[in-house]
N, C-alpha and C positions, 0 to 999 in steps of 0.2 A: 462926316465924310469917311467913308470905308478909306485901309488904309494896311498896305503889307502887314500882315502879322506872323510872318514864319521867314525864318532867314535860309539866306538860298546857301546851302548846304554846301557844294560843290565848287562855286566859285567861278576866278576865268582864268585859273592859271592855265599856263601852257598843254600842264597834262590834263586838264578838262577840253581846253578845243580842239585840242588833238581827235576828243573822240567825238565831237559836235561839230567838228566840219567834215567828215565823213558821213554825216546824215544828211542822204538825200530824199526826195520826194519815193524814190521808187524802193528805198529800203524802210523807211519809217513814215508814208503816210498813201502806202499802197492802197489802203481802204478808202482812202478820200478820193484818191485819182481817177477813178471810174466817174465821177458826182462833178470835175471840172470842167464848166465851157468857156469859151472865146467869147473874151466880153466883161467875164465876172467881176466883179468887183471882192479882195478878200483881205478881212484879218490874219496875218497870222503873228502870236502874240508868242512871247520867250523867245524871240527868232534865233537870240545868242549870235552867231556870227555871217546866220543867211541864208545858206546853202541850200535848207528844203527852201525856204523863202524867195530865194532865184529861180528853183525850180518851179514854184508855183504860181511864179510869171512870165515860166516861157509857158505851162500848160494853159494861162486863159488869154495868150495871145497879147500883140500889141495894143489890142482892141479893149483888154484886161486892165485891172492895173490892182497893183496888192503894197499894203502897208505892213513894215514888217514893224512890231514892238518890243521893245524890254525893259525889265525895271531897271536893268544895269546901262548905263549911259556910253560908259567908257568901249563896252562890246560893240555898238554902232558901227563901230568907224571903221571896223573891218567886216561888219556886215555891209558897209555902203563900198568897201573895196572891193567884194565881193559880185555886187551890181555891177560897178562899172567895169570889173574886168570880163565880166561877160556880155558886156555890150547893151545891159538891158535899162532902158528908159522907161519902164512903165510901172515902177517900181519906186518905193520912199521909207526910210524908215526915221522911227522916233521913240522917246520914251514916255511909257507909260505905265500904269500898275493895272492886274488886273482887276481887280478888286475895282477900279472907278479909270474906267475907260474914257476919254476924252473926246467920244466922238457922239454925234447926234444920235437918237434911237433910228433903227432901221439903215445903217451906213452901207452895211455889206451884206454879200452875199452869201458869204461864206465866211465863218470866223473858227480860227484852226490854233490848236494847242496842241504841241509835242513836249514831252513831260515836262508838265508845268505845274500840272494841278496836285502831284507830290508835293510842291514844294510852297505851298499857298496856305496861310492859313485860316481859309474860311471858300473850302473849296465851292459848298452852294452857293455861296454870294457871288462868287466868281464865275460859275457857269449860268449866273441870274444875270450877271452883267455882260457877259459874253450874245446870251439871249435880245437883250435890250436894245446891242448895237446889228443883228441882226434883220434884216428886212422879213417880215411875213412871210412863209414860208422858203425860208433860205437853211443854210447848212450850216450848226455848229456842231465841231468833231474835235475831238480829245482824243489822246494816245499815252499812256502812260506805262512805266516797267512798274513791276509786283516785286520786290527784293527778295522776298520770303519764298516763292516758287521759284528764284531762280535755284539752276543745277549743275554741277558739274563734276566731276571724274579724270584724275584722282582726286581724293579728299582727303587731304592733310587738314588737323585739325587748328590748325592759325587760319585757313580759309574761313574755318565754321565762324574763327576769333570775329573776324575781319565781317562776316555779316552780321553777327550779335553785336558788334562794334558799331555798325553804320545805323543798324536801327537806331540806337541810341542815341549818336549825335542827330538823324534829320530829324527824330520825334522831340528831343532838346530844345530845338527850333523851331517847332510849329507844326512839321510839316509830316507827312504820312506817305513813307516808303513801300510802303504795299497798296499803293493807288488802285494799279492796274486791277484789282479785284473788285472794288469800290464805285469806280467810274457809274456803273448801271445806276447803282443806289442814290451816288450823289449826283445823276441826272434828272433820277425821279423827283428825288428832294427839291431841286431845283425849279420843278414845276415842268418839266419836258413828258408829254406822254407817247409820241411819237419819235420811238427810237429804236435803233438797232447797236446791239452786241455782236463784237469780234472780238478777237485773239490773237496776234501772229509776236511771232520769237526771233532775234538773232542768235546766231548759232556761229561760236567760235573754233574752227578743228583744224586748221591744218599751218604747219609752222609759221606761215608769216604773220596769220588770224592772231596765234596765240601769242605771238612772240610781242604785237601789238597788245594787244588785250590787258595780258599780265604785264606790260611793259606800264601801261599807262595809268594801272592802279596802283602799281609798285611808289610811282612818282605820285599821285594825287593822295595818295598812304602817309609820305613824308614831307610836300612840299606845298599842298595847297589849303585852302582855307577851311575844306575839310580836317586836315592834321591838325589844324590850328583851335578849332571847334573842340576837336575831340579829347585835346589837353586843355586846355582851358577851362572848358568845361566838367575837368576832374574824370573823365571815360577813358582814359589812356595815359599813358605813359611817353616820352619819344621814343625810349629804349621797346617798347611795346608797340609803336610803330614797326620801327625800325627791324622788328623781328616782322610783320607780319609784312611789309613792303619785301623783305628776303622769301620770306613764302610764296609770296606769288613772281616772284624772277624764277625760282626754281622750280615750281608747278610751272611755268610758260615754258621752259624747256622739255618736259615730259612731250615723249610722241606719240603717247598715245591720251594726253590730254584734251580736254571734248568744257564748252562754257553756254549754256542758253540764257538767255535774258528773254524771258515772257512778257508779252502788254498786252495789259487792254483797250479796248478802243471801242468810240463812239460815234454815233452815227446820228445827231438830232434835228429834226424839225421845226425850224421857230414857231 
């Protein structure tokens, strides 16, 4: 039985939902929203706390109804506060792996990953399984950030630390932080021949963007299970932390400080 083999990098601490409940349908799964009707039935799997997941069942209606999944159990339950404070019934979530999906072949309509498949370690198996629970010609879409392409200005070089850092710990655990370049490949791999490539970036620039941004790396730097990974596992130091989590408080004060995060994304065919 297929079975996680990359550990999720990131975590649930505070300073990670901070930036996962700010993810809506219309900033991270703008290329799928055109492809939703009334009615659909959808996956969408790493939901984490919801939020595209509520949006992506007011987009296919009461008529709709969407399951949200994660491997993490304890995330739920503010994914399911999430539902009900928006009033929406048409809606359920549970856990799952994706790697061995719990549902019949042909379940959905649509089955939807926001960076997930970074953090998987056997990303074709996973977008074979994602296929499986797919109805005949229905929709699986992936979205994922590329770590390596991201950019930003100024560049203090504990920034540079901080991403030669990160590769380390998610590739430690399984998982492959420059997804977002990969997606086409490991769609092919997976047996999809009908598919389409995108692109699209968040772009952090103006005080409150940045003061968020660099705020919430500064804290997932020192306090979440990332930090913990990254010592542990002999890549860092705290004091070494602790100097690049100051890096980026003091680059989030710069005004003339400018942050992109590029993804890629897919578009496939069952």
């Amino acid at each position: 039985m297929p079975k996680e083999t990359a550990v999720y990098t990131h975590g649930h601490h505070e300073s990670v939902l901070r930036s996962h409940t700010w993810r809506t349908a219309a900033n991270s799964a703008a290329y799928l929203v055109p492809h939703l009707r009334p009615g659909q039935r959808v996956l969408d799997i790493g939901c984490g706390p919801g939020t595209i997941t509520a949006d992506l069942a007011t987009l296919v209606g009461p008529e709709g109804h969407v399951t949200g999944v994660d491997f993490a159990a304890g995330v739920l339950d503010q994914a399911r506060r999430t539902a009900a404070d928006r009033g929406l019934e048409n809606i359920e979530f549970a856990r799952a792996d994706v790697h061995a999906l719990g549902f019949p072949d042909g379940s959905f309509d649509v089955v939807h990953a926001h960076q997930v498949l970074q953090h998987v370690g056997d990303p074709d198996a996973a977008l074979r399984e994602m296929r499986r629970v797919c109805r005949p010609g229905g929709i699986v879409a992936a979205r994922d950030s590329d770590y390596a392409a991201m950019a930003w200005y100024p560049e203090p070089p504990l920034l540079d630390d901080w991403l030669e850092l990160y590769h380390q710990v998610a590739r430690a655990g399984g998982g492959e932080p420059d997804a977002g370049r990969r997606l086409h490949s490991w769609a092919r791999r997976a047996g999809f021949t009908d598919l389409a490539s995108s692109a699209a970036t968040w772009c952090y620039a103006t005080p409150d963007e940045l003061a968020w941004w660099s705020g919430l790396w500064a804290d997932r730097t020192i306090a979440s299970s990332y930090a913990d990974l990254a010592v542990t596992g002999g890549h860092a130091t705290a004091v070494q932390l602790k100097e690049i989590a100051g890096a980026w408080r003091e680059w989030g004060t710069r005004e003339d400080a400018w942050f992109m995060v590029p993804h890629g994304e897919i578009l496939c065919r069952a």
